[in-house]
N, C-alpha and C positions, 0 to 999 in steps of 0.2 A: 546394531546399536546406533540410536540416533547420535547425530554430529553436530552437536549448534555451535555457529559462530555468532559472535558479538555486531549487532548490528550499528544500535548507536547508545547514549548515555538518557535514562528517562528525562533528564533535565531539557535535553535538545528537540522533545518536540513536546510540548505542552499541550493540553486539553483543546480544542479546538485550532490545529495547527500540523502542516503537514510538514514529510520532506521525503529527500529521494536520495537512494541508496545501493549504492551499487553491492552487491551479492554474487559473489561467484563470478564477477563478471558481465552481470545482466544487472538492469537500473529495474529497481522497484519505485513504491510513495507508501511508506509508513505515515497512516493515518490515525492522529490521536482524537478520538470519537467519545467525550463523556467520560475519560479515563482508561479507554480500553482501546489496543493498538491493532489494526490491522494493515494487512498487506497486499494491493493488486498492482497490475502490471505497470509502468509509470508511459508506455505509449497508450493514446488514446488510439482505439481502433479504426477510426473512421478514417483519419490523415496521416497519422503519427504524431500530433500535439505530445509535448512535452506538459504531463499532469500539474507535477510541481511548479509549474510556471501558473498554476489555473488557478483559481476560487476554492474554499470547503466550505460548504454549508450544511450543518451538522453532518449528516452521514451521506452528503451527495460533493462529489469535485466536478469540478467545471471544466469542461478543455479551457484553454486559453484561445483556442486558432478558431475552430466553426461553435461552439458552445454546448457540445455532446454534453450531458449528466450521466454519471457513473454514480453507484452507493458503492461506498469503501469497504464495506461487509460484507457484499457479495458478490463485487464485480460487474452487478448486471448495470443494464444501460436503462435509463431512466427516462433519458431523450435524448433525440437523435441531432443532429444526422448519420451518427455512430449506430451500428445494428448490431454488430458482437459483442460480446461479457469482456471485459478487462479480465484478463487472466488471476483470480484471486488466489494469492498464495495457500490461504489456507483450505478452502473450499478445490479450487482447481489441481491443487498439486500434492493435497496433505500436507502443506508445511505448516507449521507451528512456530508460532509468536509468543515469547513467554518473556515473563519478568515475575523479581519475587518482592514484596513492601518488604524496604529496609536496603536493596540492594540498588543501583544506581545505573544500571548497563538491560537495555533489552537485547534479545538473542532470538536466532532463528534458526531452526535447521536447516543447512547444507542444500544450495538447490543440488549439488551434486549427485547427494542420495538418492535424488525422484526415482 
């Protein structure tokens, strides 16, 4: 049986607008892309750039520190000087990002259960 915890309120990250979120213990960046939420790892691979500190341009985030491009949808790298995928919640791990219209809280399942 999946476990989802409450991650943040849909109000707190709005359509073009990111943020970072600590799960289980490990920092995510729940990215709001055109209305639809995803989740990858919130170090950038290359340094360890803190994501949430970086740029979103539509479906790309920007390190802040050497200026790696990530897509929020899949994790992969875009441009470098970063050469690994941002660990994508949903694509990497099976976790699932869900909300329902009407309700006010996004949720995520449990890094626990990986």
């Amino acid at each position: 049986m999946e476990e989802f915890v409450k991650i943040a309120e849909i109000t707190e990250i709005s359509s073009g607008k990111m943020k970072k979120i600590a799960v289980d213990g490990k920092d995510i960046l729940v990215a709001n892309v055109e209305g639809m939420c995803y989740a990858i790892g919130n170090k950038c691979t290359h340094f360890g750039g803190d994501l949430s500190k970086g740029s979103l341009f539509g479906k790309s985030v920007k390190c802040p520190l050497h200026g790696s491009l990530f897509d929020v949808t899949t994790g992969e790298v875009q441009k470098g000087p970063a050469k690994k995928l941002s660990k994508n919640m949903k694509q990497k791990s099976k976790k699932k990002i869900s909300w329902s219209e009407g309700f006010d809280e996004i949720h995520m399942d449990s890094l626990t259960n990986a």
